[in-house]
ROKEMI-898448 format. One record per residue (C-alpha): residue in one letter; chain; x, y, z. Coordinates in pm, whole numbers. Layout:
REM residues N
{seba "a","A",{X,Y,Z}} ...
END
This chain:
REM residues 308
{seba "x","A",{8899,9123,8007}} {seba "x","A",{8969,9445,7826}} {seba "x","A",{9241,9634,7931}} {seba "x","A",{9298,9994,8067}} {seba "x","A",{9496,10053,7755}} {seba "x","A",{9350,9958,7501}} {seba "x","A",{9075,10273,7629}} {seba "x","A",{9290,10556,7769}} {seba "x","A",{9444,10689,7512}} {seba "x","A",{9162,10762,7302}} {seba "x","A",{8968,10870,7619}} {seba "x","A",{9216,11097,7707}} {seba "x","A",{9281,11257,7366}} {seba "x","A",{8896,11379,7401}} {seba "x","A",{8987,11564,7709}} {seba "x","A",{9131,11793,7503}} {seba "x","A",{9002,11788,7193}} {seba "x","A",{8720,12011,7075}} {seba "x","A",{8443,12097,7332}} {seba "x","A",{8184,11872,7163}} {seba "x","A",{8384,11580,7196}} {seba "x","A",{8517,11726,7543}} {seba "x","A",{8103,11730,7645}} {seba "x","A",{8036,11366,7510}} {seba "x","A",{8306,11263,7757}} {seba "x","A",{8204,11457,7996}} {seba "x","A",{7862,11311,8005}} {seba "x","A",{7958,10974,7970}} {seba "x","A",{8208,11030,8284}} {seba "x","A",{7966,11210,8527}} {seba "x","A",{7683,10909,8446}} {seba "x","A",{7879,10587,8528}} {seba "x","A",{8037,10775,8837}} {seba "x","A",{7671,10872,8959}} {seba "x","A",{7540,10528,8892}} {seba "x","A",{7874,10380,9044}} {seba "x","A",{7828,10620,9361}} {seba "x","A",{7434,10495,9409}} {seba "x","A",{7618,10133,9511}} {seba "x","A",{7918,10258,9722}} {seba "x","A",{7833,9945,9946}} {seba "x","A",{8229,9814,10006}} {seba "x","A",{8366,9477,9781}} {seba "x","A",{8357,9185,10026}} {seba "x","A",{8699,9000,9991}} {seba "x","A",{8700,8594,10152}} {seba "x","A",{9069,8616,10094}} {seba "x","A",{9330,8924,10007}} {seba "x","A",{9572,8706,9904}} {seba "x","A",{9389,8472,9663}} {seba "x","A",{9123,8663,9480}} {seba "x","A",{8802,8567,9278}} {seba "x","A",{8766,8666,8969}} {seba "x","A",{8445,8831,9053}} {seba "x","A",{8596,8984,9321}} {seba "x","A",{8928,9122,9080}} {seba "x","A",{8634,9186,8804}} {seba "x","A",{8448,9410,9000}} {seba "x","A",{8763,9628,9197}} {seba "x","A",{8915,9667,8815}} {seba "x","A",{8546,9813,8717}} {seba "x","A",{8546,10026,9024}} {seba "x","A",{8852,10221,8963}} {seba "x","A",{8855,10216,8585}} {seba "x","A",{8539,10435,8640}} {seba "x","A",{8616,10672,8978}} {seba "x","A",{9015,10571,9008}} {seba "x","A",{8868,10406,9379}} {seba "x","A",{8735,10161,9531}} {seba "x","A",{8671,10060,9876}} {seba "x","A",{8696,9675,9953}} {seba "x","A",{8615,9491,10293}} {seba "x","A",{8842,9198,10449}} {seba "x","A",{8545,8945,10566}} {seba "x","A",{8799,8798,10755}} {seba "x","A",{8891,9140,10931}} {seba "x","A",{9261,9001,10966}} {seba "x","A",{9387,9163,11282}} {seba "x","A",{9772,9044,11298}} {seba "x","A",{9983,9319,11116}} {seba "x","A",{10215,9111,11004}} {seba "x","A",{9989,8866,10794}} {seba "x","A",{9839,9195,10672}} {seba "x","A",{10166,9314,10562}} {seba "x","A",{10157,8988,10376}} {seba "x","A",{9798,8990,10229}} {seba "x","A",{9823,9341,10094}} {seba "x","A",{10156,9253,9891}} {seba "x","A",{9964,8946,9729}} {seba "x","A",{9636,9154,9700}} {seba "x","A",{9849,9442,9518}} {seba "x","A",{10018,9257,9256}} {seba "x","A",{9677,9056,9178}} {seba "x","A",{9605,9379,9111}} {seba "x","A",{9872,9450,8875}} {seba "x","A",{10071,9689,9102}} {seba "x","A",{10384,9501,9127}} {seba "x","A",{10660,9877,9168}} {seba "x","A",{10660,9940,9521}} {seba "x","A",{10797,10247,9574}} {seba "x","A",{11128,10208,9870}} {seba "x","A",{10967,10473,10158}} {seba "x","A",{11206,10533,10459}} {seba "x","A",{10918,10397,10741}} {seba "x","A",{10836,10123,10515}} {seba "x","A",{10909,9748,10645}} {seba "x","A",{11023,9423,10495}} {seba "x","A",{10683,9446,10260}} {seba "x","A",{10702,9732,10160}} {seba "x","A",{10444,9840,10381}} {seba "x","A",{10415,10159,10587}} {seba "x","A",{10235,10153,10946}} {seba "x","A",{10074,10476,10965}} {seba "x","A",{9976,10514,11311}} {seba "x","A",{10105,10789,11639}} {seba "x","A",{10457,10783,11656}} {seba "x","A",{10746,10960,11812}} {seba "x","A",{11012,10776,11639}} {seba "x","A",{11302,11024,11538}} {seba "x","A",{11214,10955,11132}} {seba "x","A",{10813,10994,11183}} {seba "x","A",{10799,11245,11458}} {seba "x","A",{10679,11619,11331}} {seba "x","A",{10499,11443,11029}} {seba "x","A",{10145,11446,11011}} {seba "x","A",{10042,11119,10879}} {seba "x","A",{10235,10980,11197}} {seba "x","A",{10023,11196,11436}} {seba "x","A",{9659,11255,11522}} {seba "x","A",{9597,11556,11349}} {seba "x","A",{9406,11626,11032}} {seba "x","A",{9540,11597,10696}} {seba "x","A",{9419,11839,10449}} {seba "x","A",{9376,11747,10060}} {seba "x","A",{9671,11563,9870}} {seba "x","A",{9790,11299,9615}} {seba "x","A",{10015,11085,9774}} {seba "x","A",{10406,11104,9700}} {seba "x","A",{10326,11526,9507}} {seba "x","A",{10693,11635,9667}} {seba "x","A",{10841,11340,9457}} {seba "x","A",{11053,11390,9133}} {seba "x","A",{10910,11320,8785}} {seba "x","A",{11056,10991,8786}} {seba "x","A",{10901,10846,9080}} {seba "x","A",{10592,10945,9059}} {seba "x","A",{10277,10769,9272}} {seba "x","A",{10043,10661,9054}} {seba "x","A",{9854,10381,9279}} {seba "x","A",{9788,10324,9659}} {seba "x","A",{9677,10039,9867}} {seba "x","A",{9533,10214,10257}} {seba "x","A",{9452,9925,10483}} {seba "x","A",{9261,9986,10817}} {seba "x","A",{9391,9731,11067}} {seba "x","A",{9236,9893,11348}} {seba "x","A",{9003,10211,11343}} {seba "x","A",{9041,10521,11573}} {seba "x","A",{8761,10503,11820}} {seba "x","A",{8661,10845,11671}} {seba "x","A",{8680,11022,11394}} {seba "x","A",{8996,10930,11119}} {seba "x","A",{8725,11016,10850}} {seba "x","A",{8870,11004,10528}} {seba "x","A",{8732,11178,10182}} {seba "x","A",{8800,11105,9878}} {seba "x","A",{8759,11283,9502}} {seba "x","A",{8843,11162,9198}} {seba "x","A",{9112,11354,8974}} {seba "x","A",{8896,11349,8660}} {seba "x","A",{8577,11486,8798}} {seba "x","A",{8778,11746,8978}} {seba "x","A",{8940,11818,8612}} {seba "x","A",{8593,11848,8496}} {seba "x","A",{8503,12136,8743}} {seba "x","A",{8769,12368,8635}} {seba "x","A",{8741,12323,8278}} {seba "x","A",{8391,12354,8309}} {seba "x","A",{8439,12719,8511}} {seba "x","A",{8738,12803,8296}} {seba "x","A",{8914,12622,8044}} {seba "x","A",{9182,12866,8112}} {seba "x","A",{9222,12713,8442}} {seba "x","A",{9327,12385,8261}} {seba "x","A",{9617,12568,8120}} {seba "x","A",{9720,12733,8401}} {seba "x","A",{9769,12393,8582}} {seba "x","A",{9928,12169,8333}} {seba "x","A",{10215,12459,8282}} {seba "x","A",{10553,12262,8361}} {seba "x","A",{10596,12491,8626}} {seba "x","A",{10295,12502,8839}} {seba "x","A",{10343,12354,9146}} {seba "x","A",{10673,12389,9303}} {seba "x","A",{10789,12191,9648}} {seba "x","A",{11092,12295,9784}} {seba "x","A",{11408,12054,9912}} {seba "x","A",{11366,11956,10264}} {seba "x","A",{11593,11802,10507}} {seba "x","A",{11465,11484,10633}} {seba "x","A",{11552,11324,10999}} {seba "x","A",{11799,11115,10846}} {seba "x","A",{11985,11369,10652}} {seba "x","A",{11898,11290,10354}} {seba "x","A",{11775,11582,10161}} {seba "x","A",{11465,11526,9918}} {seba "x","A",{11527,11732,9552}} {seba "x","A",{11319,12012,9481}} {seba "x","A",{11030,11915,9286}} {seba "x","A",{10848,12149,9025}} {seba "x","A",{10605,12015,8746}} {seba "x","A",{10250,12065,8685}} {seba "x","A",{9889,11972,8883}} {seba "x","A",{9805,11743,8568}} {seba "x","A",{9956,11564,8328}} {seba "x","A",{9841,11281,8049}} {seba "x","A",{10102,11033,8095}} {seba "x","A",{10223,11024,7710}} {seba "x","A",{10277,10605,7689}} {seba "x","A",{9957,10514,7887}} {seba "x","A",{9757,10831,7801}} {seba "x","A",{9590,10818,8175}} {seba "x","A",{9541,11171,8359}} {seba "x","A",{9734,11202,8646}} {seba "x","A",{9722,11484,8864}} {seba "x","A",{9970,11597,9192}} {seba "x","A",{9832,11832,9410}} {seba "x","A",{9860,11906,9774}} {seba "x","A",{9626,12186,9956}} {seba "x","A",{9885,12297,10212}} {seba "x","A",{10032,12652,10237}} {seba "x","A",{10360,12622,10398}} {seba "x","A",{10660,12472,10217}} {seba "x","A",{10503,12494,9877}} {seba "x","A",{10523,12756,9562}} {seba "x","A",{10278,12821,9318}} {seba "x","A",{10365,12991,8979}} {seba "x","A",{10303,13346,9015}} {seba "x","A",{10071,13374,8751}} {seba "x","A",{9703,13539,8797}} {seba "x","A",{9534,13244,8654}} {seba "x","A",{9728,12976,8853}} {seba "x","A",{9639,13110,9162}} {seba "x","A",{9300,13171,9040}} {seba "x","A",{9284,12799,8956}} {seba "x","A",{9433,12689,9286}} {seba "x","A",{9146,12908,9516}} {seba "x","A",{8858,12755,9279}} {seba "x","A",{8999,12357,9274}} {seba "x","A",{9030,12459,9668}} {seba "x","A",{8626,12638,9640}} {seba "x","A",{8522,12252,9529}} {seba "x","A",{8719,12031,9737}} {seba "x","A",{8559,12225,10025}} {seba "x","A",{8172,12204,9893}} {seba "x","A",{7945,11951,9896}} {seba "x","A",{8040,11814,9580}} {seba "x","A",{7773,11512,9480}} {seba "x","A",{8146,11350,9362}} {seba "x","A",{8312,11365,9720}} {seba "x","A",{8319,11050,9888}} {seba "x","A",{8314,11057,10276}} {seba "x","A",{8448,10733,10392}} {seba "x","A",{8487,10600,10757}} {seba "x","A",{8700,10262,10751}} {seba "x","A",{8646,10024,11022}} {seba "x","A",{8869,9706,11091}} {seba "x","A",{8963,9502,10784}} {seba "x","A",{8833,9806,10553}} {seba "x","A",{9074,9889,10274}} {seba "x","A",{9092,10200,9981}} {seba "x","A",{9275,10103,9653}} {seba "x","A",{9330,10395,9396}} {seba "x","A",{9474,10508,9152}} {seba "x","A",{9614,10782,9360}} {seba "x","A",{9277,10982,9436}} {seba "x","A",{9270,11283,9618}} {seba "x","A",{9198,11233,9964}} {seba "x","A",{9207,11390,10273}} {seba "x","A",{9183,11252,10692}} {seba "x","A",{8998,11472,10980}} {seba "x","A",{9185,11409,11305}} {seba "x","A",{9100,11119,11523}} {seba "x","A",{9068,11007,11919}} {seba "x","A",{9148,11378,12031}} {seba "x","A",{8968,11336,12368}} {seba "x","A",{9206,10996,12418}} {seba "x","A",{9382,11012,12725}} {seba "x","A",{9615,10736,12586}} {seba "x","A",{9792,10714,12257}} {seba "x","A",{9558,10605,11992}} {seba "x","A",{9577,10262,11918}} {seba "x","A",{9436,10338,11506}} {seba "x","A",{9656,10176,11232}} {seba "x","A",{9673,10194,10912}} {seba "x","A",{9896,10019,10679}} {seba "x","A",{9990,10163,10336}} {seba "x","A",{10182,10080,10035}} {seba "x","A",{10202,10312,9711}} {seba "x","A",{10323,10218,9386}} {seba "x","A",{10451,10411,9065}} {seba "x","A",{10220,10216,8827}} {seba "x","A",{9877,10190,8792}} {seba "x","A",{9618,9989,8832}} {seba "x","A",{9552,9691,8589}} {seba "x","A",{9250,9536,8442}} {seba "x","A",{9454,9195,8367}} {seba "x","A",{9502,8919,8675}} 
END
């Protein structure tokens, strides 16, 4: 099977080249997404640990075209700890093999996102019930450890709501060069988007972390974007354009986008990206009990691969 490589870099180069080669892409990108979207039906897996190579075949298409897919345990494996298990194997058939080392994470790898009150989880949103608003996973971390792939498997679905969306970092690329290539600019500056240090629970203090929104990776030549839509605790370069950028790439994360995928994972459901934006509405607020939803999650700093 051809590999991601052996595409990217020329693929990339025409993002910004001149804007007839920069419209020929564009095209061509827009099309397969659109015909990939009119069959968003999930890939059935028999077995996460072992797979087909129709099964590989067609996740590898998937996200070489959108950077997502969404695949579907048949088995709907219910034990976290064989889970933990299956999505290690699953990942590095997949050709993610970097795990990145994540304070909740357990002996896997594997983070258990689900409501906690633990002293290292408690105050953070992905370990509470409320909504999460538009991100790339792992955009406070430095250069060097960068997320550029995620593995989010539902074990157990909130009884309501937990809706996740999901938008692909090319297309949204394509909406601000296509309002203002200036916008482009503005958010691949070095200095765009700046997180400041924080002091975590168990005193460790995480770097500040300034670089830009996107970024073509010079030895693979993929686009890789860090973004997160929050307003507290971040910095923006104070530049009329940036901000500019920031409201519209907001503007189009909030419309009805044909490109926005809505996506409501039941047991056994999992999303494997190449670190897509995404976002979470809040789940089982009516609950009188702690909500028993749990997701398990595992990032990695490469991407990825087309190869078994």
């Amino acid at each position: 099977m051809e590999t991601h490589t052996t595409k990217y870099p020329d693929r990339f180069s025409l993002i910004s080249a001149n804007d007839s080669d920069y419209q020929a892409w564009r095209a061509a990108k827009l099309q397969q997404a659109s015909d990939l979207l009119a069959n968003s039906e999930p890939v059935p897996i028999g077995d996460l640990s072992a797979l087909t190579p129709a099964e590989h075949d067609e996740l590898a298409r998937r996200c070489e075209i959108s950077g997502a897919v969404l695949y579907r345990d048949t088995r709907k494996t219910s034990d976290p700890n064989v889970v933990s298990q299956l999505l290690r194997q699953f990942a590095q058939n997949m050709g993610l093999s970097i795990a990145e080392k994540h304070r909740s994470a357990g002996k896997d790898g594997i983070v258990s996102l689900q409501v906690s009150d633990s002293v290292g989880q408690k105050g953070y949103i992905p370990y509470s019930q409320k909504p999460m608003n538009w991100h790339t996973d792992g955009y406070y971390n430095a250069p060097d450890e960068k997320i550029r792939a995620m593995v989010l498997h539902c074990v157990r679905a909130a009884d309501s709501g937990g809706v996740n969306q999901v938008f692909d970092p090319e297309i949204a690329y394509i909406r601000l060069r296509d309002k203002d290539p200036a916008y482009i600019s503005a958010l691949m500056h070095p200095s765009a988007m700046t997180i400041p240090e924080n002091a975590e629970p168990n005193g460790n203090l995480r770097p500040v972390s300034i670089g830009p929104v996107f970024e073509v990776n010079p030895q693979s030549g993929y686009l890789e974007m860090r973004y997160t839509a929050r307003t507290r605790s971040i910095e923006w370069r104070d530049d009329a354009t940036t901000h500019a950028a920031v409201a519209y790439l907001q503007s189009v994360l909030n419309s009805d986008d044909p490109y926005l995928q809505t996506i409501k994972m039941q047991d056994g459901d999992g999303l494997l990206c190449n670190n897509s934006l995404h976002n979470r509405t809040g789940f089982d607020a009516n609950n009188e009990n702690t909500s028993a939803r749990l997701l398990m999650r595992v990032r990695f700093h490469n991407r990825v691969s087309g190869r078994n």
